[in-house]
N, C-alpha and C positions, 0 to 999 in steps of 0.2 A: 437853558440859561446861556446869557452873552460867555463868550469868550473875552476875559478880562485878562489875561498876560500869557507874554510868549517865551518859552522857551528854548535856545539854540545849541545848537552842535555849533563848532569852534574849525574844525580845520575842514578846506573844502570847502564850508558854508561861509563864514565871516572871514577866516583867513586865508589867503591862497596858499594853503600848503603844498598842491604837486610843485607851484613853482618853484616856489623856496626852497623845498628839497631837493629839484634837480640841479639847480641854479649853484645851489650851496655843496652837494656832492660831485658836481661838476668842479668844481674850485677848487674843492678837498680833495678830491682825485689826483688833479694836476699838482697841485704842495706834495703829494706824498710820492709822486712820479706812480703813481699808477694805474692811470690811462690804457697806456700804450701795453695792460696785462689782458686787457678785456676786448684789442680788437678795435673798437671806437668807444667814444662815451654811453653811447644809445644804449650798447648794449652791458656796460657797466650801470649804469641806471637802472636798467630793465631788472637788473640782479638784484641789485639794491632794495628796490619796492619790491620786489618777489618774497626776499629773506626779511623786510620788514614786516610783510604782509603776515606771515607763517608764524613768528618770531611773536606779532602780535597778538596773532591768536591765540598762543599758548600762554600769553599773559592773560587773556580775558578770560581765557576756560580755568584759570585760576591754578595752570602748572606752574608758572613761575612769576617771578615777579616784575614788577615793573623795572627795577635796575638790572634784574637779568635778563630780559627781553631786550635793553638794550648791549649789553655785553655778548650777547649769542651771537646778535646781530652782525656783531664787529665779526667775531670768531669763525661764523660761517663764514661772512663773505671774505675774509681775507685767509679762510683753512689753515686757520694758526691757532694753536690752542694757548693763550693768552690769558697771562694772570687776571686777577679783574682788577686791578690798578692799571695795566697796559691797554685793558679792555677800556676803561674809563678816560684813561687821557687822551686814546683814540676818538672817541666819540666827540668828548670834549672840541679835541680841533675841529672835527668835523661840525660841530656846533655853531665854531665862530663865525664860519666861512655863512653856515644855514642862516644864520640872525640876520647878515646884512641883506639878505631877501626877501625880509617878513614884507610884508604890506595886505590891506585888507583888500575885498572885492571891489570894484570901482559902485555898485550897489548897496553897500552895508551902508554907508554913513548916511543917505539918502532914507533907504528904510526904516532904519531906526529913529530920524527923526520925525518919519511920517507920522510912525507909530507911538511918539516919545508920551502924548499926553493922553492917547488911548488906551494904553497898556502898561502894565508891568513886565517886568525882562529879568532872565535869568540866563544860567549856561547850564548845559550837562554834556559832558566829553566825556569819553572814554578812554584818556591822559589822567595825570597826576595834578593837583592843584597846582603844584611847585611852579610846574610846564606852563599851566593855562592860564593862571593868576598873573605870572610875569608877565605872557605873553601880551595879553591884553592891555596889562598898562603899558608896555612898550609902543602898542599899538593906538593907545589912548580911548582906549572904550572901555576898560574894565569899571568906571564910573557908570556906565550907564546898565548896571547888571544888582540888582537886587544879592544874588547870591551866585556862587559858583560850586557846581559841585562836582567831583570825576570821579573815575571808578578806582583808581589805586587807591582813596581815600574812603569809598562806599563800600570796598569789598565787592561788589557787586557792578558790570559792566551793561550797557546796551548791547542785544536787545530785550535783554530779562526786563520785563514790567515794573521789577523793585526798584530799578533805577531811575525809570519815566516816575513811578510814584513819590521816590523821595525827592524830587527837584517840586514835586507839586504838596508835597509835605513842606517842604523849606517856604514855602509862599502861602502855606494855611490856605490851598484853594484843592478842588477836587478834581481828577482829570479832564471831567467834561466842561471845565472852566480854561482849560490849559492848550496852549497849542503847540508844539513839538517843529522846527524845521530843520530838517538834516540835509547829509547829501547822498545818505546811501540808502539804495532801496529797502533793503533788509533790514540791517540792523536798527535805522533810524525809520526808515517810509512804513515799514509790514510794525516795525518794533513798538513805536509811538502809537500806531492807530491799537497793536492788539492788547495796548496798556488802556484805551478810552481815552485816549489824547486827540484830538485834531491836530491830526498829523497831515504837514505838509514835507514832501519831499522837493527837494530843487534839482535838476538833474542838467548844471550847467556845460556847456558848450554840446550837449548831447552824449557827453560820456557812456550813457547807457541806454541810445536810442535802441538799439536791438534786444534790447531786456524788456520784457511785459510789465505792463507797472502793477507794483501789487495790490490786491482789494485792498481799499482802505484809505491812502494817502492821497493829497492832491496834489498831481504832480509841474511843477512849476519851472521854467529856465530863467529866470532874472524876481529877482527879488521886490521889483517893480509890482508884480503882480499880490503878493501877499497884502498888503490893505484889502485889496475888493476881497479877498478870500475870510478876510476876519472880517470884513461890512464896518471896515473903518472909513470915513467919509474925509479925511484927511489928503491932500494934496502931497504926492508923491515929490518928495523935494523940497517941501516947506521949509520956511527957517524951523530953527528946533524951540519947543517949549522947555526941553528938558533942562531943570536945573539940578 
C-alpha cells in the first residue's frame, strides 16, 4: 500500500534548532556576563547541549518532567541550587534571546509544497505541545500539519513505537501507510522504521557521517530527496496546492 502522509520531527528536521540554541545561548550568556566563566563560548555551549542532552533524557525515561528538565538544566549548568521560580525566569530570558533565532531549514518550505497535494502531514516531537504548537505558528507552518502530537502530552516519548503509532492513530492510517522523517538516527531513523513506519532519516550537513546508518531508515542530507523516496512525481519547488 501507497504511502499516503508524512509525518515530522520538528527540531533539526523543519527547524534549525542547533542554531538557534547556540546563537540564543550565546546572547544569553553575554546579558548575564557569563562568558568570560567558561573560557570561550564554544565551550560554554558545549556544556549547555551536554546538560540538555542528559537533562533530556531523564525527561523521556519518564524521571521527571518536562518543566523540571528544564529547571535542572538551569541548576546544573550554573551549580546553583535554585528555586524553580529562579529556575524559570532563568530560562525564560534565556528564551527570549533563543526566539529571535528561530528560522526553518532553507528545504522545508520547498518540500512541503512538493509534497502539499500528495500527502497528508503531521508532527511528532519529543517536546511539549505548548513548545511545538507556538513554535510552528511563529514559523508559519503549523497550518500545514493535520495534527501535532509530543511526548510531555502522550506520556509516551520516541523511540517507543507507541509514539510512532499514536501520530498514525491521530490520521486513521496504519504505519505501513505512514512515513516518519527525523534527524536522529536512533531515536527517530532505528525508532520509526522498528514501529513499521517508512522511516526516513536526514543526516544534515553530515553530523553523523562517522555513525553506521541503522537497518531500516533511508538515510537522506537535503530534503530535496524525499519525493523520489515516497514516488511522488511532484516537481521539487513547485508553487504550493496547499490550501
Amino acid at each position: 500500500m501507497a504511502i499516503t502522509a508524512v509525518v515530522w520531527d520538528v527540531d533539526d528536521t523543519l527547524f534549525d534548532y542547533t542554531t538557534a540554541d547556540r546563537e540564543g545561548m550565546r546572547a544569553h550568556l553575554a546579558a548575564e556576563g557569563l562568558l568570560a566563566e567558561y573560557g570561550n563560548p564554544e565551550q560554554a555551549l558545549a556544556h549547555w547541549r551536554d546538560i540538555t542532552d542528559r537533562q533530556w533524557a531523564r525527561f523521556a525515561a519518564g524521571e521527571t518532567s518536562f518543566e523540571g528538565q528544564r529547571r535542572d538544566r538551569v541548576r546544573v549548568f550554573l551549580e546553583v541550587d535554585l528555586s524553580d521560580a529562579e529556575a524559570d525566569a532563568w530560562f525564560e530570558r534565556y528564551l527570549g534571546h533563543y526566539e529571535t533565532a528561530w528560522a526553518l531549514f532553507p528545504d522545508v518550505l520547498p518540500a512541503l509544497d512538493a509534497l502539499a497535494a500528495s500527502h497528508r502531514h503531521a508532527v511528532l516531537s519529543n517536546s511539549s505541545l505548548t513548545v511545538q504548537d507556538r513554535k510552528l505558528r511563529v514559523l508559519g507552518v503549523r497550518d500545514r500539519f493535520e495534527a501535532v502530537l509530543c511526548a510531555a502530552e502522550l506520556g509516551v516519548a520516541k523511540p517507543e513505537a507507541q509514539a510512532f503509532h499514536a501520530a498514525c492513530d491521530a490520521l486513521e492510517l496504519a504505519p505501513h501507510q505512514v512515513a516518519y522523517v527525523g534527524d536522529h538516527p536512533e531515536i527517530d531513523g532505528r525508532g520509526a522504521a522498528d514501529a513499521g513506519l517508512l522511516s526516513v532519516w536526514i543526516d544534515r550537513d553530515g553530523l553523523y557521517a562517522t555513525v553506521d546508518a541503522p537497518a531500516g531508515p533511508h538515510r537522506i542530507d537535503s530534503l530535496a530527496e524525499l519525493p523520489a523516496i515516497l514516488g511522488t512525481d511532484s516537481r521539487f519547488g513547485a508553487p504550493s496546492t496547499f490550501r
